[in-house]
Structure formats: structure tokens, C-alpha cells
C-alpha positions as CSV (number, residue, x, y, z in Angstrom):
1,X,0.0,0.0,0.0
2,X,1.1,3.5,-0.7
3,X,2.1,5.9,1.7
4,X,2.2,9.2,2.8
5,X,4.4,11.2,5.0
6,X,3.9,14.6,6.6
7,X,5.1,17.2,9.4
8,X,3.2,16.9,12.1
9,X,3.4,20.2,15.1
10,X,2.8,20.5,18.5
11,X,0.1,23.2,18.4
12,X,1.3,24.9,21.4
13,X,4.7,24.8,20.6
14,X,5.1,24.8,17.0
15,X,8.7,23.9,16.6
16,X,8.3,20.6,17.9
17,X,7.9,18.3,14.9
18,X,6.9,14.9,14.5
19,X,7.5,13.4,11.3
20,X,5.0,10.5,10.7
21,X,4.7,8.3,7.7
22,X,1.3,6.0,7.4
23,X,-0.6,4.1,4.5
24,X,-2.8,6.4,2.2
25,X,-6.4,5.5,2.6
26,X,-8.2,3.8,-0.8
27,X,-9.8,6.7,-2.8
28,X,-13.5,7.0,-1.8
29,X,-16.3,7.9,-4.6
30,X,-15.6,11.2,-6.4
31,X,-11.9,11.4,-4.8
32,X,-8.7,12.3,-6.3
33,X,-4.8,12.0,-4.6
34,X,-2.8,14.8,-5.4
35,X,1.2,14.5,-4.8
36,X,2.3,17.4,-3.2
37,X,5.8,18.9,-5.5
38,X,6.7,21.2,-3.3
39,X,5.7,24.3,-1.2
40,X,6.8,27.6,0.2
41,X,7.9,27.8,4.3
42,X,7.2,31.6,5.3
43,X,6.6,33.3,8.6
44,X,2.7,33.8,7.2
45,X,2.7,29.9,7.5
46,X,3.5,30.5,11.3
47,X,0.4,33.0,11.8
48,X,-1.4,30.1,10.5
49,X,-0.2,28.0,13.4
50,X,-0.5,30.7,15.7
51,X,-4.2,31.6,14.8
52,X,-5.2,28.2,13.9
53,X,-7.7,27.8,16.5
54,X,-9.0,31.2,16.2
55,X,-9.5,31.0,12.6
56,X,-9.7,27.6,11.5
57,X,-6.5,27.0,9.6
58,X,-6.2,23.1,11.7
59,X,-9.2,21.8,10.5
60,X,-8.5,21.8,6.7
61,X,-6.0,18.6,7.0
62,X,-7.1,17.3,10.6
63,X,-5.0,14.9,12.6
64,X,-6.3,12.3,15.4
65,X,-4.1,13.7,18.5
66,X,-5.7,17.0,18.8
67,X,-3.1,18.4,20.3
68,X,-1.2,18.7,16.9
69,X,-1.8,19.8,13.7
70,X,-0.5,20.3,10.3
71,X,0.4,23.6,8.5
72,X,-1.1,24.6,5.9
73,X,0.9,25.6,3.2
74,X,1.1,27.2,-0.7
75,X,2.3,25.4,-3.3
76,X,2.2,22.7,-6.5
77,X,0.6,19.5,-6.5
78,X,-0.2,16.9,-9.7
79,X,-3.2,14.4,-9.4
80,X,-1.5,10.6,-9.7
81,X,-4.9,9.2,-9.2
82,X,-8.7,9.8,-9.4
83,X,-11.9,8.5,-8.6
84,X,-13.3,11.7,-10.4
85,X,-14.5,13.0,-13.6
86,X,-13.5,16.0,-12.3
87,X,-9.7,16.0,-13.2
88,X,-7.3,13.6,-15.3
89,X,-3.9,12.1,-13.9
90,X,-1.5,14.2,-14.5
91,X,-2.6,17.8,-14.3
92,X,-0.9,20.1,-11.8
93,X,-2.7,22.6,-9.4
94,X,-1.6,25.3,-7.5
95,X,-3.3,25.8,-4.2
96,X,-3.6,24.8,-0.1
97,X,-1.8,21.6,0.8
98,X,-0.5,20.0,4.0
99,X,3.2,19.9,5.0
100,X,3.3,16.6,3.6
101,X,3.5,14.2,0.4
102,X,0.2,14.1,-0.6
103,X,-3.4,15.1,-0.2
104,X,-6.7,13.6,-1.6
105,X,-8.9,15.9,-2.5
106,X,-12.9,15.5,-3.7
107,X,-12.9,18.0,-6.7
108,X,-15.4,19.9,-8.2
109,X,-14.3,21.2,-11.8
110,X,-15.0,25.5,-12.4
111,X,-13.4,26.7,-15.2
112,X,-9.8,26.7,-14.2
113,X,-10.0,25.7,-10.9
114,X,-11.0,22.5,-8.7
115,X,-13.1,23.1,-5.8
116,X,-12.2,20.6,-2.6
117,X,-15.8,19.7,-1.8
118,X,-14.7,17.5,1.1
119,X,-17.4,17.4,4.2
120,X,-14.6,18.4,6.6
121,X,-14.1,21.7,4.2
122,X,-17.5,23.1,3.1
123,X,-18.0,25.6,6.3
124,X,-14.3,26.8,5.9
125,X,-13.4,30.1,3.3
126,X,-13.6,29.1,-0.3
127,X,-10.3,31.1,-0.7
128,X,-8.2,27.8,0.6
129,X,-10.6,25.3,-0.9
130,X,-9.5,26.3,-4.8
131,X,-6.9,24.5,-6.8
132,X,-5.8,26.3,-9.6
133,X,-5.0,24.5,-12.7
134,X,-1.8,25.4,-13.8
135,X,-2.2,24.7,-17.7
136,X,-4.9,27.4,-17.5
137,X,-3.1,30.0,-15.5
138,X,-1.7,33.1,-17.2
139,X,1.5,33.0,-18.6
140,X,3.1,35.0,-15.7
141,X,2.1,32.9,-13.3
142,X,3.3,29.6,-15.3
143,X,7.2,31.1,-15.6
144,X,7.3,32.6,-12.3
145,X,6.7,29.1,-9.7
146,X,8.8,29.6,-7.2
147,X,8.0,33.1,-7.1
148,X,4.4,31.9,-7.1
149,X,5.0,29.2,-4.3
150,X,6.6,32.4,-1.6
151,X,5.8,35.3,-2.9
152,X,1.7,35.2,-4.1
153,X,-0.6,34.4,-1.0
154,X,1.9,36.8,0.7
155,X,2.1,39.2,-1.6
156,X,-1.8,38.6,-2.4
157,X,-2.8,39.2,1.1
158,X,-0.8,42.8,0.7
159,X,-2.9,43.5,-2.4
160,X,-6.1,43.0,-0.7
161,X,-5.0,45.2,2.8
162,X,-4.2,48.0,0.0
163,X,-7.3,47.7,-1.9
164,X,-9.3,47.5,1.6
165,X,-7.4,50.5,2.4
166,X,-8.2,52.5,-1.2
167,X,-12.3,51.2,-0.9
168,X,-12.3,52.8,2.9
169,X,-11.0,55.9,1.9
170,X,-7.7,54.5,4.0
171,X,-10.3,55.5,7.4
172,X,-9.2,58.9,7.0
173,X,-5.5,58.4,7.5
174,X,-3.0,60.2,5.9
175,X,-0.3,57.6,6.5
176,X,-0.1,54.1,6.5
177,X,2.4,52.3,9.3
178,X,3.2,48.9,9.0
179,X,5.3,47.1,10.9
180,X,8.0,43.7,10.8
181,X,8.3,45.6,7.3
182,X,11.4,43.3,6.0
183,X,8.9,40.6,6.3
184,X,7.2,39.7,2.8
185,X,3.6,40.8,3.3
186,X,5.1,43.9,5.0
187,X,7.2,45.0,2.1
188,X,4.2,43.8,-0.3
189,X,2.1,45.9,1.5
190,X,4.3,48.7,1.2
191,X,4.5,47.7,-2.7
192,X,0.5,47.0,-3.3
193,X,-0.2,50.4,-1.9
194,X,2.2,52.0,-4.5
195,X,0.8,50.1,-6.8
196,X,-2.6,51.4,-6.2
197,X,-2.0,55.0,-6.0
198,X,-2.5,55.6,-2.7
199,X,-2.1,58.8,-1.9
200,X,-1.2,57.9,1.6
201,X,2.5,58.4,2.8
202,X,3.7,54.6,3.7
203,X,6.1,54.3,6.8
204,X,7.6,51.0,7.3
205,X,8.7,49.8,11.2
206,X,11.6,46.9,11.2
207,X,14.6,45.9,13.3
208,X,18.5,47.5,13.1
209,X,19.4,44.8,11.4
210,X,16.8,44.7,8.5
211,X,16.6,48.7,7.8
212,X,18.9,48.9,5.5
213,X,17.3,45.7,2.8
214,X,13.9,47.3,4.4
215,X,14.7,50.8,2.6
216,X,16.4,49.4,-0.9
217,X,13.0,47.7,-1.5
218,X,11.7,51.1,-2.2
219,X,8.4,49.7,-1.0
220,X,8.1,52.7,1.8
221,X,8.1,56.6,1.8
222,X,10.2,56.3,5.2
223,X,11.8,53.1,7.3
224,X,11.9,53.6,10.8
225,X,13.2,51.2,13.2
226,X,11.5,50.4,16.4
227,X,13.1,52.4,19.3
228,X,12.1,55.3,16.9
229,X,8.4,54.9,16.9
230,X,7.9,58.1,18.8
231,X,9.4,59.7,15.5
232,X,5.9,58.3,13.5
233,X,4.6,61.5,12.7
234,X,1.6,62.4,14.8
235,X,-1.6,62.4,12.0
236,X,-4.2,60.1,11.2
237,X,-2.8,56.8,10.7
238,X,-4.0,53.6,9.3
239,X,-1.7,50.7,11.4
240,X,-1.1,47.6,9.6
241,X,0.5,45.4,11.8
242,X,2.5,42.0,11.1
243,X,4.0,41.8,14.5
244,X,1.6,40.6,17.0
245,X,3.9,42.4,19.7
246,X,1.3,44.3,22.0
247,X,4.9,46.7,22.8
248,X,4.6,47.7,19.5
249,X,1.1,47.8,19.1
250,X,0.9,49.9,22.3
251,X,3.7,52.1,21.4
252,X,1.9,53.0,17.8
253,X,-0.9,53.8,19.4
254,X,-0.2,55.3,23.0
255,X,2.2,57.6,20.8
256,X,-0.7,58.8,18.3
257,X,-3.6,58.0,20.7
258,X,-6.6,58.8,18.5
259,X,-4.9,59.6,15.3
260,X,-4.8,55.8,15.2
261,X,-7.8,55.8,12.7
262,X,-8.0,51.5,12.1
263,X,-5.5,49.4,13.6
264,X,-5.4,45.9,11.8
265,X,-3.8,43.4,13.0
266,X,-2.6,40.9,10.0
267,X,-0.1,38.4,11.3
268,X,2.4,37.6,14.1
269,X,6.0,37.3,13.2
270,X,7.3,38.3,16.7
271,X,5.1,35.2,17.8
272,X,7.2,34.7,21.2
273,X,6.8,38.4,22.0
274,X,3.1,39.1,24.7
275,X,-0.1,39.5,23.3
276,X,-2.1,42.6,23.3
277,X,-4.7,42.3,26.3
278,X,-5.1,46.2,27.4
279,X,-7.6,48.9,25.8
280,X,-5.4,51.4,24.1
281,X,-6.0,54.5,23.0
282,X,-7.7,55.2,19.3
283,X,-9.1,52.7,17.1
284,X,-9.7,49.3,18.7
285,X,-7.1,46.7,17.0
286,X,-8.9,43.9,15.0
287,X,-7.9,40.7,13.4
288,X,-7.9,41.7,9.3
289,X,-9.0,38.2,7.5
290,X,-8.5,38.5,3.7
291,X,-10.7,35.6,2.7
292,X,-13.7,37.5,4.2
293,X,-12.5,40.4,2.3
294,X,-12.1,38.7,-1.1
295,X,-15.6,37.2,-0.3
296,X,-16.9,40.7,-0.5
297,X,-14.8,42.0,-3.4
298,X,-16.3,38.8,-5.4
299,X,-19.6,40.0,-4.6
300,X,-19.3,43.6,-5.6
301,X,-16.7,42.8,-8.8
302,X,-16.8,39.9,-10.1
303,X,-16.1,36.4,-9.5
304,X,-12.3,36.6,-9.1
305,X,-11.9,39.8,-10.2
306,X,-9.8,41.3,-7.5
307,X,-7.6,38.4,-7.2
308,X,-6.6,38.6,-11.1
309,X,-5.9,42.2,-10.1
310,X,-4.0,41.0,-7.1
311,X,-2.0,38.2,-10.0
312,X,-1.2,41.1,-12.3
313,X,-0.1,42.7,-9.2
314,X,2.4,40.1,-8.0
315,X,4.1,40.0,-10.7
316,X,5.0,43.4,-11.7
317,X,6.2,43.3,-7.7
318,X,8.0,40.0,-8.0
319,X,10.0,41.0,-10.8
320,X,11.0,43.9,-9.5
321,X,12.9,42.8,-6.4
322,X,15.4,41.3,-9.1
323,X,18.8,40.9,-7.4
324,X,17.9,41.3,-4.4
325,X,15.5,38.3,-3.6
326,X,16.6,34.7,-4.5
327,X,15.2,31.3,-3.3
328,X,16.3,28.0,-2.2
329,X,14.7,24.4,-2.3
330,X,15.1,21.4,0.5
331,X,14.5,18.2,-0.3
332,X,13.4,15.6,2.1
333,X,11.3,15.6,5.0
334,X,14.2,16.2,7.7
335,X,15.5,19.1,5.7
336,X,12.0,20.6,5.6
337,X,11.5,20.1,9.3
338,X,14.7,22.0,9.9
339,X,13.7,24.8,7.5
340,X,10.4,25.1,9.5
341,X,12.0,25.1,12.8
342,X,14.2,28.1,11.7
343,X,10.9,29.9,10.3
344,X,9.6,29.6,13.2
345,X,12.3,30.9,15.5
346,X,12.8,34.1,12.8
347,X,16.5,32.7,11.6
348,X,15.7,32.7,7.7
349,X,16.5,36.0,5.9
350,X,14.2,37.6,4.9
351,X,16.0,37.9,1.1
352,X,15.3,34.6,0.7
353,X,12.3,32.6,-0.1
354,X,12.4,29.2,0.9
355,X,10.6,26.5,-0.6
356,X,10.6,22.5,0.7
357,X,9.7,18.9,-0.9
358,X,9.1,16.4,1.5
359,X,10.0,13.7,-1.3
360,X,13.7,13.0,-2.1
361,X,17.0,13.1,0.2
């Protein structure tokens, strides 16, 4: 019988990894089994971990011991069996997998795109549930898959905070902070908001060490670091945060008090720092979810309007960090457990995108 093999976390303590290998259950009615090629390992697949309760992100590849759970992550997969009219052997998708070998999947065919209609997966967003078809995807998107694998749900997710920004009439602020800005959907942010004409000056908040990488992306008006955030000037402000660090949350907005217009708070990358827990002054920091957003967008545009947009987007953006952005791939599932553990302790750089297989070495 064939088997499967995947990472395995500790959800409370997410570098602690269990690699387990077990048969691959017989396909069911309607099924398909997807081998996973290989996937992208970024600190936005740590805010999955961190928020998985909250949000949901452990039930879409469940586990028996509930006290671990897999990581979702973005990458390529190609079908090497079916049960379904839905999809052929051999076609390729791009799309939600586990930190694993494989994944079976019960597709529903939409133009381009396969729909996992799995019980365990209707009530969660339809955003993680599509498999893209890669044959059908625009050019830039078939000659750019690494860049695809790191860079796109990151890099998507910035598109969407800008145009959420742009359709709010960025709450009234007249600048935009994000912080961790050397991080990927920082500096995308920073990029997507460019791209979109905001007329909003865009201040980025990120370590010593990363300033100077932070400031030859060009993605922000201004890179400050954070012993400087009393320096923010003090007007209405839109706060994007990717930090989770209540200090810094509390030091944006105890320093602008209610010139803090919306404070979203999009990911954790300081995930060992304390959690925010105290009122603060201005507006009241909330968890931004992009599938709700693109949800919306699909109701008011279009059926995958805004994430074409967000495609055409990407691209233009990945291109343009050229030399100074370069990825790497690990083979094997030891050498993608150790790649995690160094995501999740903040010890990859972030000039580098790093992608894994867990087949091989």
C-alpha cells in the first residue's frame, strides 16, 4: 500500500515536529490523490499556526491527536490518481496543501480551478478550498513558480490590505504604518499600496538589522526602526501590523492615541513576543482576514476579479525585487522540518524565499 508522510506540530509549541509516515487511505467515490511537489515555508505559515484555533486553519488537514496539527501551506501539487471525472492524472494545481506528500482531495471542476468539496471543508473560506490549474493559469504565473510558491498568497494578502485600504478611503489616514516591514507581506504591502495610487505616505517599522534591505526595496516613503516609533509623525494613521507584539502595538498607538484611525492586526512574526490584552487609545485593534475580504470583493466585482488584479499585481512586484530576492529548495522531510523550525524561530532571511519537498533526500 502507498504511503504518505507529513510534518506533524505541537500546536502549542510549533517547533516541535513529528514526522509521521502511514498508509494512504483507498480513494472513496468522487476522490482524487494529489502528490504534493513542493511548497513555500514563510513566517505567514506561522500565523497560520499561531491563529489556527481562532480561525480555522487546523481543521483543513485534521489529525487524530488534537493536540497537533498540520500547517497549511502554498504550493504545487499533480493528481497521480482519481476516482473523479472532475480531473485527469497528471494535471498540476496550485493551491492549499499540508506539509506533507500528498493530499486527496474530492474536486469539483470550475473553469480553471478545482473546488475541494470535502465534508470536513465546506463551512471553511472558499479562498483555501480552490486549486488552480496550472495549464490554465496566465503566462506570468506559469514562468514565475517559485516566485508563485513564496511570494503570491503573501504578496496577495498585501494586495487585498491596500485595496481595503483604497475602498475605505484609507479610514481617514493620511499615512499608513506597517510594521516587521522586512517581512514579505510587509514589504508587499508597502508595494501593493504604490501600486494602487495611494495617496497615503507609507512608513515601514523593522529591526536595526533589516533597515537597510527594508529601505532598498523602495516599497516605503520612510523606514523607521523600532526604538524610533515616537518619531511616527503624529496624524491620522492607518496601522497595519504584522508583528503581533502588543509593545509595538501599544507604542503605535499610545504615541498617536486617537490619530490611530484602524489598527489591523494581519499576522504575528514576533510570535514569542506578549499578546495585546489592554484597551489602548484610538481605534480598537482587530484581526484583518483577507478571505472574508475577497468574499466581498467577489460580490461587488466579479467572481475573481480582485484576485486577477492582485496576480497582475504580483508579478510586476516579484520582478521587481530582481537581485535582491533569491530562493532555495530542500528536499526531504528532515530538511523541511529543519527549514520550518528556523521559520519559526525568525533565523531565515528575509531575502530569501524558501521553498521544501518532502520527497527526495
Amino acid at each position: 500500500m502507498a504511503e504518505k508522510t507529513e510534518l506533524r506540530v505541537q500546536k502549542n509549541d510549533l517547533a516541535n515536529v513529528t514526522i509521521v509516515t502511514e498508509p494512504i487511505p483507498a480513494l472513496g467515490e468522487g476522490e482524487a490523490l494529489l502528490e504534493v511537489e513542493r511548497f513555500a515555508v514563510t513566517a505567514n505559515n506561522v500565523t497560520y499556526g499561531i491563529v489556527g484555533d481562532r480561525i480555522g486553519y487546523w481543521q483543513f488537514f485534521p489529525v487524530p491527536d488534537d493536540g497537533q496539527g498540520i500547517i497549511p501551506v502554498w504550493g504545487f501539487g499533480r493528481v497521480i490518481s482519481t476516482s473523479s471525472d472532475q480531473v485527469e492524472v497528471g494535471e498540476r494545481v496550485y493551491g492549499y496543501f499540508p506539509m506533507g506528500t500528498h493530499l486527496t482531495i474530492k474536486p469539483l471542476r470550475k473553469g480553471g480551478t478545482l473546488i475541494d468539496t470535502a465534508d470536513h471543508r465546506a463551512h471553511l473560506p472558499p479562498a483555501y478550498n480552490a486549486y488552480r490549474l496550472t495549464a490554465e493559469e496566465p503566462e506570468a504565473a506559469q514562468q514565475r513558480e517559485d516566485a508563485r510558491a513564496v511570494l503570491f498568497p503573501l504578496f496577495a494578502t498585501s494586495y487585498i490590505i491596500a485595496d481595503w485600504l483604497q475602498e475605505n478611503d484609507h479610514f481617514g489616514a493620511e499615512q499608513v504604518v506597517v510594521t516587521s516591514a522586512s517581512s514579505k507581506t510587509s514589504f508587499g504591502t508597502g508595494m501593493m499600496l504604490k501600486h494602487v495610487g495611494s495617496p497615503s505616505t507609507r512608513i515601514g517599522v523593522t529591526s536595526e538589522r533589516n533597515k537597510a534591505f527594508t529601505e532598498s526595496l523602495g516599497a516605503f516613503d520612510q523606514v523607521l526602526t523600532y526604538d524610533k516609533l515616537a518619531s511616527i509623525p503624529n496624524k491620522p494613521t492607518a496601522l497595519v501590523d504584522m508583528s503581533g507584539n502588543a509593545d509595538v502595538i501599544s507604542g503605535v498607538h499610545n504615541h498617536l492615541g486617537e490619530n490611530v484611525k484602524n489598527s489591523a492586526i494581519v499576522g504575528v512574526t514576533h510570535w514569542e513576543a506578549p499578546r495585546q490584552s489592554t484597551p489602548l487609545p484610538g481605534a480598537k485593534p482587530e484581526m484583518f482576514f483577507a478571505p472574508g475580504q475577497i468574499q466581498k470583493r467577489d460580490q461587488e466585482l466579479g467572481r475573481g476579479i480582485l484576485m486577477n488584479r492582485a496576480l497582475e499585481a504580483w508579478a510586476s512586484a516579484a520582478d521587481s525585487l530582481g537581485d535582491l530576492f533569491s530562493y532555495e529548495v530542500h528536499e526531504g522531510a528532515e530538511a523541511t522540518k529543519e527549514i520550518w523550525q528556523k521559520t519559526v524561530h525568525g533565523q531565515v532571511s528575509p531575502t530569501t524565499g524558501m521553498l521544501a519537498t518532502m520527497k527526495g533526500a
